[in-house]
Structures are given as C-alpha cells and as structure tokens.
C-alpha positions as CSV (number, residue, x, y, z in Angstrom):
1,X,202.6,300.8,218.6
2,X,203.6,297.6,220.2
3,X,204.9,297.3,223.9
4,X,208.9,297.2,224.5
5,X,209.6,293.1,224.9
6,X,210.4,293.9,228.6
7,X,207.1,295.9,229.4
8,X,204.6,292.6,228.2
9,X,206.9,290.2,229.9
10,X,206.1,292.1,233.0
11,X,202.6,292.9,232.7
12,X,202.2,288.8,231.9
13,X,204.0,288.1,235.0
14,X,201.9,290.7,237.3
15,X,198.6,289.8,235.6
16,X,199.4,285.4,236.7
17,X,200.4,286.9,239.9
18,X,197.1,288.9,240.4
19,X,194.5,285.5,238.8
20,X,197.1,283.7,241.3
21,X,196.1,285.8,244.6
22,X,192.3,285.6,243.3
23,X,192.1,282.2,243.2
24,X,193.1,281.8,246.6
25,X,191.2,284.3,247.5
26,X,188.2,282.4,246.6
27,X,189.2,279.5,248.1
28,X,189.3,281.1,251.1
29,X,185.7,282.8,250.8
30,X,184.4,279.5,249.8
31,X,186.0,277.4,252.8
32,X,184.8,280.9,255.3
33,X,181.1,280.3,253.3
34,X,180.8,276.7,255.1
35,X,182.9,277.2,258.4
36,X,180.2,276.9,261.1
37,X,182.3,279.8,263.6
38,X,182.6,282.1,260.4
39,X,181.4,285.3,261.2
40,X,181.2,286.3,257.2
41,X,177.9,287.9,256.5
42,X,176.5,285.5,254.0
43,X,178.3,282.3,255.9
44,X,175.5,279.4,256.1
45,X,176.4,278.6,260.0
46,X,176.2,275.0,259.3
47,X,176.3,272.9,262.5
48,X,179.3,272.1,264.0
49,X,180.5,268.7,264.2
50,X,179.0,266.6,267.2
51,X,182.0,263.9,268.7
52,X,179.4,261.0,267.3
53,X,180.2,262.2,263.6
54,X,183.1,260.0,261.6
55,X,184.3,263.3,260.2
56,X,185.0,264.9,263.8
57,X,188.5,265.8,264.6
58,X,189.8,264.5,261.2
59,X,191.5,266.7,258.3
60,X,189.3,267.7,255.4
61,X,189.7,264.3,252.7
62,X,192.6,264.5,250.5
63,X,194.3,267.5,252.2
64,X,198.2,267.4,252.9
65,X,197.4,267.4,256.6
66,X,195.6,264.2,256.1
67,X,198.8,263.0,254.0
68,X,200.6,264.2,256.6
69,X,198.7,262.6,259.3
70,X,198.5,259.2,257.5
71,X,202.0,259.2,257.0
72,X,203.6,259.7,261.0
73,X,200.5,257.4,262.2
74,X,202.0,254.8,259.9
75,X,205.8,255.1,261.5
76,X,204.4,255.5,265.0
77,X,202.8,252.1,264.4
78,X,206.2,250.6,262.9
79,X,208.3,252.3,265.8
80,X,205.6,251.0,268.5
81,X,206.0,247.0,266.6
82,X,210.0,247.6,266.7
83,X,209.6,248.6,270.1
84,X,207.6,245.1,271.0
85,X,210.3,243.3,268.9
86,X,213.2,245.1,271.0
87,X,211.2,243.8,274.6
88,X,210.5,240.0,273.5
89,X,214.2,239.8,272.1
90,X,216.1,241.9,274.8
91,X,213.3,241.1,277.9
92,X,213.4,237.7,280.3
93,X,210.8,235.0,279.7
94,X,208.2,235.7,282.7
95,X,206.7,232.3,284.3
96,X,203.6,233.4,283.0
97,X,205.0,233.4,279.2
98,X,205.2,236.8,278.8
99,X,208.3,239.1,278.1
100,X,209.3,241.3,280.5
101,X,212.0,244.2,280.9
102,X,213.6,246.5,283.5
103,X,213.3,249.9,282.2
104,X,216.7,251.3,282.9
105,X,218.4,248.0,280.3
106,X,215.7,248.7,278.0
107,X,216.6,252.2,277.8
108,X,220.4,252.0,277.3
109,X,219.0,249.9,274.6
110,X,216.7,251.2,272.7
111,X,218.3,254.9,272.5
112,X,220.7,253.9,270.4
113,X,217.6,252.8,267.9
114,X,215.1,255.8,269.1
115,X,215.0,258.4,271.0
116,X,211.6,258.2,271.6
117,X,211.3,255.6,274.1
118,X,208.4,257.2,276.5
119,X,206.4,258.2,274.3
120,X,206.4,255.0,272.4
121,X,205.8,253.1,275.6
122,X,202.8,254.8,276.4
123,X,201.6,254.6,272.8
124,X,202.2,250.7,273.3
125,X,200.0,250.7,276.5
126,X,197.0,252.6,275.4
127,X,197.0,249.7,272.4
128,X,197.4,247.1,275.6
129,X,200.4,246.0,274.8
130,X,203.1,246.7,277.5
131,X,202.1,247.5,280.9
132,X,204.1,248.9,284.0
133,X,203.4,250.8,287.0
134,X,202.9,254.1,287.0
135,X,202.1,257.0,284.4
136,X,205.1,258.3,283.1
137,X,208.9,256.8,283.2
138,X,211.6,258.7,284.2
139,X,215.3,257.8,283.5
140,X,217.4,256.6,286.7
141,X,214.4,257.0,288.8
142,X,212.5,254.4,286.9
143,X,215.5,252.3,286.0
144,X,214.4,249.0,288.0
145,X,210.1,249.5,286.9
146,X,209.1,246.5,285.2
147,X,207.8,246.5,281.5
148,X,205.3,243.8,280.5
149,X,205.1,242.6,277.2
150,X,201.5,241.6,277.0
151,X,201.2,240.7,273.0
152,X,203.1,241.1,270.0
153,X,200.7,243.1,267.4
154,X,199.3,240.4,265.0
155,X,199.2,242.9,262.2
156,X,200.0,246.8,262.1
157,X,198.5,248.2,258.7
158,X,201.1,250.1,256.2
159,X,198.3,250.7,253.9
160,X,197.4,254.6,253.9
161,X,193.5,253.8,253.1
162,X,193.6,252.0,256.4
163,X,195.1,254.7,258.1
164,X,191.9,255.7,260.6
165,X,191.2,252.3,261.2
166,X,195.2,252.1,262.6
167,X,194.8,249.9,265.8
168,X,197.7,246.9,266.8
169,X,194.6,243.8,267.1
C-alpha cells in the first residue's frame, strides 16, 4: 500500500527537520567538547587563553561575528578619517601648524554628518590623533574645549584581511 501524497510530504519534511536539529546539536557538543569552562563530562578542559595569545579576545576565524566585527571596525576607521578631514577643513590653523577646533562649532557641525561625535573623538585620541582636555565632552558645557588635530591618518586600511592590524599610522 503506498502512503497518501500528503502523509510522505510530511514525514519528508519532519524527518529534514529532525537531521536539521541533529546537526546542530552536534555542533554544539563538539564546540562544548573543546570549551575550557565546559562542565560536559568528557570535555578536554583545554587551557584557557592567556592575554599573550594572538587568538585572545578575538571571534573564532571565519565566524559571522568576525564578519561582523571586521565590518564596523572598518567604518569606525572611515568615520574617525572623516572626522580628521571635518577638523583640518572646519578648525583654525594653530601657530604651531596644527588644526585646531572649539568643540561647541565642531559639534553644530558635524551632527548634521554623525551623530557620533564623542565617541569618535575619543576613538581619534586613543589613535593620537586629536587631543583636548579632559575625558569626556559634554555639549554646552564643553562648547569653548579646544580640539587639537595632531595628524591626518596617512593610511586607514579598507581591506578586511587587515582588519586586526586596523591602526591610523
């Protein structure tokens, strides 16, 4: 007797769903297997990562989140570059030859480009190039703190394989 046409399209679709849920089921068991805080019975407690190891703090290779990762450290550098641009072409000439900005001109200017402004200043000083007083900005308050272009970034990588190597020189 052969099954009613609905019955094996349904059994089909149950049986991919089931070798669907197994596979990532073994996945799982198989990252759990080398995790070194597993508590899994048979887990080989490798050791964890010391903060000298390249592979410390970094997604596993090829995953999305290092996709993802790759991706926003690239447009963090680009926004951090237009952000240098936007001082040298908006800032004063300094005697010294450097750029410099008041905080409150640059941000009426630069909001209506990003609304990121902080965060891409202190991005920009931990890579030494902008420096003001102080730890965080704060509009009004901060509106007459100086910003000090220091350098233009020579060269800001797009290229993904060069992503953890991402540094303005």
């Amino acid at each position: 007797m052969v099954a009613p046409r609905k019955a094996r399209k349904q059994s089909r679709g149950v049986s991919s769903k089931v070798s669907q849920w197994q596979h990532h089921a073994d996945t799982h068991q198989q990252k759990q297997l080398i995790n070194p805080f597993s508590e899994w019975q048979d887990a080989s407690h490798r050791e964890a990562l010391t903060k000298d190891n390249q592979q410390y703090g970094r997604p596993e290779e090829g995953s999305k989140t290092e996709s993802r990762g790759k991706s926003a450290g690239i447009l963090i550098s680009g926004e951090v570059l237009q952000l240098c641009h936007v001082i040298k072409n908006e800032g004063a000439l300094q005697p010294d030859g450097r750029y410099a900005i008041k905080f409150g001109i640059l941000f009426e200017r630069y909001t209506k480009i990003s609304n990121k402004l902080v965060g891409m200043l202190m991005r920009a000083r931990k890579q030494k190039l902008v420096d003001y007083e102080g730890e965080m900005l704060y509009q009004r308050r901060d509106d007459d703190t100086l910003i000090v272009l220091l350098r233009l970034p020579e060269d800001v990588t797009t290229d993904e394989r060069d992503y953890w190597n991402l540094k303005a020189k």
